[in-house]
Structures are given as C-alpha cells and as structure tokens.
ROTIFI-695268 format. One record per residue: x, z, y of N, C-alpha, C in turn; residue in three letters. Coordinates in steps of 0.001 Angstrom, whole numbers, padded with zeros to 6 digits, always signed. Example, Ala and Ser with C-alpha at 12.3 -4.5 7.8 and 13.67 -1.06 7.14 Angstrom:
% residues 2
+013190+007800-005690+012300+007800-004500+013200+007800-003300ALA
+012850+007080-002250+013670+007140-001060+012900+007870+000030SER
This chain:
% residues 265
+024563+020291-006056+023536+019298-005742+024210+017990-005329UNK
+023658+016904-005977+024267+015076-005720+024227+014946-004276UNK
+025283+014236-003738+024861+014009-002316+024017+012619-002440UNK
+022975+012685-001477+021952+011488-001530+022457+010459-001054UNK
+021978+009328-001329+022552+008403-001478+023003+007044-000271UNK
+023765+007018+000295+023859+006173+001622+023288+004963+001366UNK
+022333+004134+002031+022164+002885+001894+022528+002006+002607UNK
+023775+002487+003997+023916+001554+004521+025713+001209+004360UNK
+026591+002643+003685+027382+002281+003429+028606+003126+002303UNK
+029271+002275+001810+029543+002647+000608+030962+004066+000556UNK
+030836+004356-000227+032017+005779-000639+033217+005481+000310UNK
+033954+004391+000716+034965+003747+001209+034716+003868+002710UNK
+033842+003800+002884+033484+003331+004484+032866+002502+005354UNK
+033488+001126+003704+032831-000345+004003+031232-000426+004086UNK
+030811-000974+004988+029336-001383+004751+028854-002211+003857UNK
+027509-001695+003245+026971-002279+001910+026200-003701+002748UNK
+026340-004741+001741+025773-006133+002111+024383-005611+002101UNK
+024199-006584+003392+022529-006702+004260+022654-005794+005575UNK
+023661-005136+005563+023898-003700+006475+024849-004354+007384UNK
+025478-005259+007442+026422-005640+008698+026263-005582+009719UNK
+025036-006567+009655+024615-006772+011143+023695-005636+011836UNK
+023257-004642+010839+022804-003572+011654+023875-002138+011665UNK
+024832-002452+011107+025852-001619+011278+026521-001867+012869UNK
+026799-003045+013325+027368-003871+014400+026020-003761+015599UNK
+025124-003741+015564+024117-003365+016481+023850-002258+016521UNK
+023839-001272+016044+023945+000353+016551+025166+000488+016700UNK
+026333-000167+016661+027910+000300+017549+027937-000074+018410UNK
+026917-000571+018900+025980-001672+020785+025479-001041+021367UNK
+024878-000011+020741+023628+000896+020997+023613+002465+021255UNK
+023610+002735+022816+024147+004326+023487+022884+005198+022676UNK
+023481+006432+022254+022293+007433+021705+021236+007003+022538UNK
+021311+007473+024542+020025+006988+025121+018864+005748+025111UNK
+019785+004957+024495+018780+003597+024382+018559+003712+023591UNK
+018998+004028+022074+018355+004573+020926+016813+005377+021009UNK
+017219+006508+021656+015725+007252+022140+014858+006527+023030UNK
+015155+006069+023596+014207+005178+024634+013096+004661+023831UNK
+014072+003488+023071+013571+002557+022408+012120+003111+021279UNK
+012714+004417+020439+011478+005149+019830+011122+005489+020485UNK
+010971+006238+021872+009724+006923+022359+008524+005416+022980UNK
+009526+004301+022742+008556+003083+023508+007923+002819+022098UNK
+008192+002868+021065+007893+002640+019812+006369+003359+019486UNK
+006576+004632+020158+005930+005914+019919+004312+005671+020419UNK
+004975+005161+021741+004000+005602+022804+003104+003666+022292UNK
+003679+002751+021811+002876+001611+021360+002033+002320+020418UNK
+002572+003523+019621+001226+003461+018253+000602+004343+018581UNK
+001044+004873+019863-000096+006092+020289-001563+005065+021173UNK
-001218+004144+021764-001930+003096+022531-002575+002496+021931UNK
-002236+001736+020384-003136+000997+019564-004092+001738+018644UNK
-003419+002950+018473-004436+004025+018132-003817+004064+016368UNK
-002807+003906+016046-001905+003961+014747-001901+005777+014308UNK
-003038+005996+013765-002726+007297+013675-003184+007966+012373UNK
-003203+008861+011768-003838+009998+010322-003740+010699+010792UNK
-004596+011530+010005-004775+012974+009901-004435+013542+008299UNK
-003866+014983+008954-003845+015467+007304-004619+016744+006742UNK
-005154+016274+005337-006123+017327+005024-005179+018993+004451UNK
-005726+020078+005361-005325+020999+004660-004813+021786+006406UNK
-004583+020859+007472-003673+020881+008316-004877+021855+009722UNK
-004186+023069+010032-005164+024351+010146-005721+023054+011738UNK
-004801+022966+012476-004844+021889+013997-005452+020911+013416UNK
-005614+020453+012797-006372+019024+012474-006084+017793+013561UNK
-005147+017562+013921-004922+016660+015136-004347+015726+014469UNK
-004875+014827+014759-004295+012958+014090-002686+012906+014888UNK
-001649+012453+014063-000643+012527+014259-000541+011133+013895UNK
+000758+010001+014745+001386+008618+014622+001859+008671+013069UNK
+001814+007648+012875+002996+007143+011555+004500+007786+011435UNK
+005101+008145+010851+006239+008275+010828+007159+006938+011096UNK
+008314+006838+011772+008762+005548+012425+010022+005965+012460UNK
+011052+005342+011545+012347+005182+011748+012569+003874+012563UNK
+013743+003926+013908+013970+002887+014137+015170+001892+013651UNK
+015992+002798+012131+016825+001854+011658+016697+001913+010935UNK
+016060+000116+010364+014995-000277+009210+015657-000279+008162UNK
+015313-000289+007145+015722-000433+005358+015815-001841+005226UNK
+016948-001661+004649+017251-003682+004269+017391-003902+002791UNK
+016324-004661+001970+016626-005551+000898+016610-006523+000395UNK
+018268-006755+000216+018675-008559-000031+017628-008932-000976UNK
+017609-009930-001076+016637-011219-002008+017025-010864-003177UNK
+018294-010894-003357+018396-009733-004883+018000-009017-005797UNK
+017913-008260-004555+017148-006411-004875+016112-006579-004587UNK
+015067-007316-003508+013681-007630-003665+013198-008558-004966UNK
+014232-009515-005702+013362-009977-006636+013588-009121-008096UNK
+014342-008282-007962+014532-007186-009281+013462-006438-008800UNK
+013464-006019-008002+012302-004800-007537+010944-005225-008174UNK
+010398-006723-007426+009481-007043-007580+009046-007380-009198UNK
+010179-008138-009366+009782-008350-011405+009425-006796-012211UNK
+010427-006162-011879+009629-004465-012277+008867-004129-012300UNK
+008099-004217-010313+006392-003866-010327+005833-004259-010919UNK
+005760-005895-011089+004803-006501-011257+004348-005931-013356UNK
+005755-005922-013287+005859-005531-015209+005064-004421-015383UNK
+005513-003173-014217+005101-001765-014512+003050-002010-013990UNK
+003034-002664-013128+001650-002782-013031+000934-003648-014001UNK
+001367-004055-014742+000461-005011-016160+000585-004128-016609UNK
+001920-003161-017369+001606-002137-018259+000494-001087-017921UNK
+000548-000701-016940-000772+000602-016257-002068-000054-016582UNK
-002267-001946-016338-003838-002092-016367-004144-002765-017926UNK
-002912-002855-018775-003380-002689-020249-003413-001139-020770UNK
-003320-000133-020099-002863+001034-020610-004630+001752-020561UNK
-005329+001479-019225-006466+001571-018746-007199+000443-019605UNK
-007169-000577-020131-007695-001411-020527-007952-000959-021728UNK
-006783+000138-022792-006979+000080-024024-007538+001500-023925UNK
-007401+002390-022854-008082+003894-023190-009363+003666-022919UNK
-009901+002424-022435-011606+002126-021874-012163+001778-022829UNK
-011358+001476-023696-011696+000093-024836-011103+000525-026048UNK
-010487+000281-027138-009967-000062-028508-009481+001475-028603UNK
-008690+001584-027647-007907+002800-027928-006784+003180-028824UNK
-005966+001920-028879-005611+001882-030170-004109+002974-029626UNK
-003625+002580-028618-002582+003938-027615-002689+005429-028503UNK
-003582+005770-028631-004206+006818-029336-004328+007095-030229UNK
-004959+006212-031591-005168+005560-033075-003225+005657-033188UNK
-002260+005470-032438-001288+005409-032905-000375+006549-032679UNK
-000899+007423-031776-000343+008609-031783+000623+008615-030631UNK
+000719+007799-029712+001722+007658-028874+001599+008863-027755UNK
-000182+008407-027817-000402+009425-026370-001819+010489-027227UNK
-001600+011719-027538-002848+012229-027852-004226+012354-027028UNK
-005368+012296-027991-006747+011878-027294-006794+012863-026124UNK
-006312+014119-026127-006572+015493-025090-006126+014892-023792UNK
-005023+014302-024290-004383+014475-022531-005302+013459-021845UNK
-005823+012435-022528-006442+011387-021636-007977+011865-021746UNK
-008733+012330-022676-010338+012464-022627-010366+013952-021690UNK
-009649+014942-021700-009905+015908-020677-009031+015743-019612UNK
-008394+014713-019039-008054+014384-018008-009568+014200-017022UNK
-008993+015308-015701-010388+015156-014841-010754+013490-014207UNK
-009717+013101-014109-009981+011546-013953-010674+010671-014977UNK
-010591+010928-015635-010966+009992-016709-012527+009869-016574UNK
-013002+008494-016453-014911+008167-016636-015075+007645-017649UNK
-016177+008835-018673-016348+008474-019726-017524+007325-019623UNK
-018083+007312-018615-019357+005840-018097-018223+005030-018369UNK
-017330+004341-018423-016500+003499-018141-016137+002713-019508UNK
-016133+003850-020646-016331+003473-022015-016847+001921-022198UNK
-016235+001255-022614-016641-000501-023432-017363-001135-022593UNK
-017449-000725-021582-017736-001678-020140-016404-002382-019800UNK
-016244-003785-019994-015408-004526-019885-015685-004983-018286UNK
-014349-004976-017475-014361-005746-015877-013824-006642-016507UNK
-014361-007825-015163-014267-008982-014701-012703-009416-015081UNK
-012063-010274-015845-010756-010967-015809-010055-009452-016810UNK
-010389-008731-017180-009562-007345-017622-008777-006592-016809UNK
-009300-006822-015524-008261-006371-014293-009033-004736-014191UNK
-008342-003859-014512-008980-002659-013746-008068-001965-012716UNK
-006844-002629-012574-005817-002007-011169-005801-003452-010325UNK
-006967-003254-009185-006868-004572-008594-005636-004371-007608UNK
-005244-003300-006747-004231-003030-006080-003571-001980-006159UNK
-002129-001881-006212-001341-000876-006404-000642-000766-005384UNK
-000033+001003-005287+000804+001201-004726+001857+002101-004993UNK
+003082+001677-005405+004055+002075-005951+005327+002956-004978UNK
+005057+003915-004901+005961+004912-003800+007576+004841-005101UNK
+008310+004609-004090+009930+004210-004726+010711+005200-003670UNK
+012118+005795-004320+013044+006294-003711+014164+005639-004611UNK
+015019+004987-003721+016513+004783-004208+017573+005502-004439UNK
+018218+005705-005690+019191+007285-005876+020659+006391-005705UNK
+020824+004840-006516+021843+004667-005975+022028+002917-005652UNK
+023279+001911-005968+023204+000786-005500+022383+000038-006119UNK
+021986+000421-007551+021383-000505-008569+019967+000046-009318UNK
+019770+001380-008655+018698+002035-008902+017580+002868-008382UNK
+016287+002543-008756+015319+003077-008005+014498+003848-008917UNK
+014066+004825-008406+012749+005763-009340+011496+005715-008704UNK
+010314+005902-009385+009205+005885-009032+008508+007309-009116UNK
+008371+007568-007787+007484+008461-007566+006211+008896-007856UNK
+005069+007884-007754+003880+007899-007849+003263+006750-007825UNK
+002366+006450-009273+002071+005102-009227+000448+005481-008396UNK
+000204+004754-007321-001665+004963-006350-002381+003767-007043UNK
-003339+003462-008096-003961+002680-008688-005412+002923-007881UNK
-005792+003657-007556-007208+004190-007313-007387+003806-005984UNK
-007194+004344-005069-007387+004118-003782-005952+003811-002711UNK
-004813+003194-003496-003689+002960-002295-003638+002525-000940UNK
-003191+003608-000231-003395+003088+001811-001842+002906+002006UNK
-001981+002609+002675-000833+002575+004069-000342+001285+004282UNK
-000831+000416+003622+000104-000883+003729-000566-001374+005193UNK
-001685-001035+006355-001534-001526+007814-000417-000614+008326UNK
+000175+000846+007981+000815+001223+009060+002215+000421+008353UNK
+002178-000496+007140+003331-001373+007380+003766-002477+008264UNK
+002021-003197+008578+002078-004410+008923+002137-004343+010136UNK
+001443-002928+011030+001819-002463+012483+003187-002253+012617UNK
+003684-001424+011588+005583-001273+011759+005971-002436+012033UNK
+006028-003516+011242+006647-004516+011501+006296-005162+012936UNK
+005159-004927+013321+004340-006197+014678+005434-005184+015640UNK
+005371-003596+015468+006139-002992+017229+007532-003334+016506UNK
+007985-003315+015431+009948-003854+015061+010007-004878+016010UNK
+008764-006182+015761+009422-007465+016378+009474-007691+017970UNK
+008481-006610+018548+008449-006627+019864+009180-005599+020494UNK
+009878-004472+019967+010988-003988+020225+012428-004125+020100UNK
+012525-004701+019183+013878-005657+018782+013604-006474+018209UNK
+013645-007784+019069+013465-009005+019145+015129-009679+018380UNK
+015913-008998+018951+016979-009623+018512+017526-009285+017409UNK
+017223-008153+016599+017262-008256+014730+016437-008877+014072UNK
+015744-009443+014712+014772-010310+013698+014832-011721+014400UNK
+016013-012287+015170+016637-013474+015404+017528-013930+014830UNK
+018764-012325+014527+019698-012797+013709+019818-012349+012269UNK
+018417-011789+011736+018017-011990+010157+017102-012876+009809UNK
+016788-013477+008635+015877-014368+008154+015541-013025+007270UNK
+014032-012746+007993+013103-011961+007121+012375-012430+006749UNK
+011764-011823+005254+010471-012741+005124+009392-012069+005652UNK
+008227-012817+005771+006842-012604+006854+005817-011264+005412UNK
+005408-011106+006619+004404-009777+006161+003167-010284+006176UNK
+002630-011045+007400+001751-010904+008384+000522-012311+007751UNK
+000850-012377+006125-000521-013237+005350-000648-012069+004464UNK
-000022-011152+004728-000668-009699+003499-002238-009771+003543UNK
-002885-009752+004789-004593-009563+004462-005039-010841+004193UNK
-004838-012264+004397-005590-013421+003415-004782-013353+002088UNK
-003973-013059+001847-003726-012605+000056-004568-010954-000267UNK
-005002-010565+000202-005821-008940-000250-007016-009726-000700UNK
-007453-010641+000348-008912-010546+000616-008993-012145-000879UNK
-007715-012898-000825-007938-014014-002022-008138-012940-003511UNK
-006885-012140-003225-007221-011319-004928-008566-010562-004952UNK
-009211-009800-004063-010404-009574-003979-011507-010343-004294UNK
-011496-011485-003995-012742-012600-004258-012348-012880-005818UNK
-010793-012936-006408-010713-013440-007776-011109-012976-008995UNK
-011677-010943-008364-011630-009839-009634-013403-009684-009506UNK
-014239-010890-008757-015671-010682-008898-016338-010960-010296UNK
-017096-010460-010337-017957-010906-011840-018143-012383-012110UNK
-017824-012847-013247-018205-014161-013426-019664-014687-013108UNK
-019953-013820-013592-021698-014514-013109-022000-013962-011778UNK
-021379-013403-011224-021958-013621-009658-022169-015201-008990UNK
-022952-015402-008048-023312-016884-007881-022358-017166-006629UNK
-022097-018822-006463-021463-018676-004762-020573-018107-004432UNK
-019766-018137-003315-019114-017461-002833-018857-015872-002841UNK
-017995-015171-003638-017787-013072-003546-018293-012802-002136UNK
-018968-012169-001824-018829-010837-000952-018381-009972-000911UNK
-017265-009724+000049-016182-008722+000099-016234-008095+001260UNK
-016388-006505+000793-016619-005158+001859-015505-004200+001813UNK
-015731-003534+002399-014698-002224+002330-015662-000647+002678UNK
-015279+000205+001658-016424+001349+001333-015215+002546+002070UNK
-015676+002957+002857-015362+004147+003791-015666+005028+003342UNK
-015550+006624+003336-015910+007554+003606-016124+007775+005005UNK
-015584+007089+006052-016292+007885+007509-015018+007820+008520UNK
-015788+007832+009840-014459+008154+010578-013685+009244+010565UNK
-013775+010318+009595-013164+011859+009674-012483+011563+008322UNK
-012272+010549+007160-011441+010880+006829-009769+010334+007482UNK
-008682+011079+006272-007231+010628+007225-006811+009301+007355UNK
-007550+008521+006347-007272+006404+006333-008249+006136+006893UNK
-008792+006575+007889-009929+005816+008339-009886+004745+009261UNK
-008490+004694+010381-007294+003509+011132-007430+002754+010217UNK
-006842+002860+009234-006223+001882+007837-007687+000960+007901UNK
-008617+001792+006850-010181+000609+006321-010361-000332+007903UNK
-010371+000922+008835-010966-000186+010523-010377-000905+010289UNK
-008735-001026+010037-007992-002621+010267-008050-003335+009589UNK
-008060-003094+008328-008147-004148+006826-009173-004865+007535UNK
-010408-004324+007593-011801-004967+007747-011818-005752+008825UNK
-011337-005414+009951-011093-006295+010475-009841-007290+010604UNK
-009111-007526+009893-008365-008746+009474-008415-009473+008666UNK
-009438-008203+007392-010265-009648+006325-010973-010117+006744UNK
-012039-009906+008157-013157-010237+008180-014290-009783+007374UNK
-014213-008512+007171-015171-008285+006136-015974-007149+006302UNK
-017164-006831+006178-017844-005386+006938-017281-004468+006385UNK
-017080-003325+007230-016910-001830+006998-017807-000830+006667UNK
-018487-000388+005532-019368+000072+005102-019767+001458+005108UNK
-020565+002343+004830-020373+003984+004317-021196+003662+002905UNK
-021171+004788+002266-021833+005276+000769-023617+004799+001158UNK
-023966+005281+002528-025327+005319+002917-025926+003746+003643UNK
-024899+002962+004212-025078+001491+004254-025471+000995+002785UNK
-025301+001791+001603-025533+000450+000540-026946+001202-000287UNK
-027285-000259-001036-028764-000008-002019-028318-000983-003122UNK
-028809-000168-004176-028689-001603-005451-030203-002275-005884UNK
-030140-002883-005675-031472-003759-006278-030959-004423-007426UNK
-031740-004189-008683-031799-005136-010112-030262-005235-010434UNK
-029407-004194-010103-027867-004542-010105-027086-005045-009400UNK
-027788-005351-008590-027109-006334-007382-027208-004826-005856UNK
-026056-005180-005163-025641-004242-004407-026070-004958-003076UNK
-026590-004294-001946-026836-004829-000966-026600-003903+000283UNK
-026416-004509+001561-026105-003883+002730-026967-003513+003449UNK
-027657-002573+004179-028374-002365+004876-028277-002770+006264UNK
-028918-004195+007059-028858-004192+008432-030085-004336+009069UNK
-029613-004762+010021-030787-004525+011065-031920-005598+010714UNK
-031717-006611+010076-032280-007594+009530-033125-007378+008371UNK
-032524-006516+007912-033128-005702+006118-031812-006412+005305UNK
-031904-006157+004049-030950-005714+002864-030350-007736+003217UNK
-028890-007034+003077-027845-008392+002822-027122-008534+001571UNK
C-alpha cells in the first residue's frame, strides 16, 4: 500500500512551499498548547451551536464539525489550477444535464447508453425539454477533492443537487482568526467572508427571465431534524433571506408564494 501523501513536507525532509511558516510555528508550539488551543476551538463551536447530526447514527446526538488545528495551505498556484479545473469540470456536468434533458445527442452517439441515464433513480423524466433560465441546471456545486501527490488531485464526489457545508467553512475560518491571530498576520490569505453576497448575487442571476422586478430568494428546509439544518439557519441568515418548509409554500397561476401572517407573499 502507497504511503499517503505528506503535504507539508517533502521525501527529503525539506518543507514544501506555503508550509514554512507553519512548519516554524508548531516548532513554537508545546503539545499542551496545541490541545488547549482545540479544546478552546471546540468549546467556541459547541457555544455558537456549529453542529450535525448523522443519519443512520443509533445515539442520534448532533456532534461539532470536524476541526483540524493545522490548516491546509494552497499557494496561488495550486488555487488557480485547482480552480480553472472546477470551473471546466462544472460546465462539463451542466452541459452534460443540459443535453440528457434536452437533444440527447451524449446518447444518439453512443458515448453513454440510454439505460444508465433513463433508469437512473435520479433522473426526472418531468424535466424532459423544459429548458431553465440561462441553461444553468448546476447552480451550485460541491466538489469533495483529496490530494495523492505535489501536482495532483482526484475527485471524489461531484454534490450538484443539494451541496452543504460551505458555513462550517466560513465558521472554520471566523474561530482560525480568533484563535490564531498570528498566522493570519504573517500570511496574506485570501478572504472567505463575501461567500454569502456572491451565493445570494448567483441566485438572483439563475431567475426566470420573465419574472418581474427584483428575484426573490428563499431557502427550502426540510426542518429542524434534518443533519444541515445549522447550515440553511445560517445561509438565511447572512443572505437575508427567509427560511422556509415544503408547508410555508403555495403556487398560485405558477407563481410560488409564502405563507405569512399577512396572507400569501
């Protein structure tokens, strides 16, 4: 079996670039202050209420985020290779969805046979030659990555449908900066913390053309019992945008509306 792969330093000994300065700050750093520091880490996401649950799990008890306190570093480099990839591999997924909804021509050519995609349990045959808004049908992705070595990454699982976790990123980062203040003095990171006014801009951009005025933008829950249910509370409240259930909504004439105390919004 390969031994997995070090990311902070190389076959030699030498430390891999981006890794210096946190190589040189944990040779600062007694095991005990090490632990300290996560259980203060711990006990912040136990306080803000940073928590899931997992389905299947006999205790059912909402458990914290998982929290390493020595962070993953990628140079500008390796973040803009990374990123040109996604962005490539996510156009390919929403022409791929675009042409099995539509033309089908993926199919007509034999690349991918009709079985695997028409008896795929996912697949909505309602969905057939109903064209969305802009041709966007992956408005957000989430791309789970593991690194095997200096120049390479694999993809685990592409989440097109419902991708979570990106608040227990934006919380990781808020307790990083208030627990070590001083790695994020002597790195120039880039900022996280306009992730929800860019969610909530691409959200307003994938509305129907003929909608009138300004999008209305919600977020559809299943409930406080499912395991992202932390996650929707925070989005919604950092887009500013209501938090809904299946039973808050009514459609009138096609048009979707909210149920309040006022009557339908």
């Amino acid at each position: 079996m390969p031994a997995p792969f070090d990311e902070m330093t190389h076959a030699d000994g030498t430390c891999r670039q981006g890794y210096e300065l946190i190589k040189r700050w944990l040779e600062s750093e007694t095991p005990e202050s090490l632990a300290h520091r996560r259980l203060e880490a711990e006990l912040l996401f136990r306080r803000i209420g940073i928590t899931f649950a997992v389905y299947g799990d006999d205790e059912a008890e909402e458990r914290i985020i998982p929290f390493d306190i020595i962070p993953r570093v990628l140079t500008q480099q390796e973040w803009r290779k990374l990123s040109t990839g996604l962005e490539q591999r996510v156009k390919a997924l929403n022409m791929f969805l675009a042409d099995i909804y539509g033309a089908g021509e993926i199919m007509k050519a034999g690349i991918i046979p009709q079985d695997l995609v028409y008896r795929n349990p996912y697949f909505r045959p309602e969905m057939m030659g109903h064209k969305l808004p802009h041709d966007i049908y992956i408005q957000i992705a989430g791309i789970d990555l593991v690194r095997t070595d200096a120049d390479e990454f694999y993809v685990l699982e592409d989440n097109a449908r419902t991708p979570s976790g990106v608040s227990y990123m934006l919380e990781n980062r808020e307790v990083m900066m208030r627990i070590f203040p001083d790695l994020f003095a002597d790195y120039r990171i880039d900022p996280v913390e306009t992730y929800p006014e860019e969610l909530l801009a691409t959200l307003k951009s994938v509305a129907p053309l003929s909608a009138p005025g300004e999008p209305t933008v919600a977020l559809l829950t299943p409930g406080p019992l499912n395991s992202a249910y932390y996650e929707h509370s925070f989005l919604a409240d950092k887009l500013g945008i209501d938090l809904v259930e299946g039973s808050d909504l009514l459609v009138r004439d096609n048009v979707v509306f909210m149920r309040t105390t006022e009557g339908p919004k």
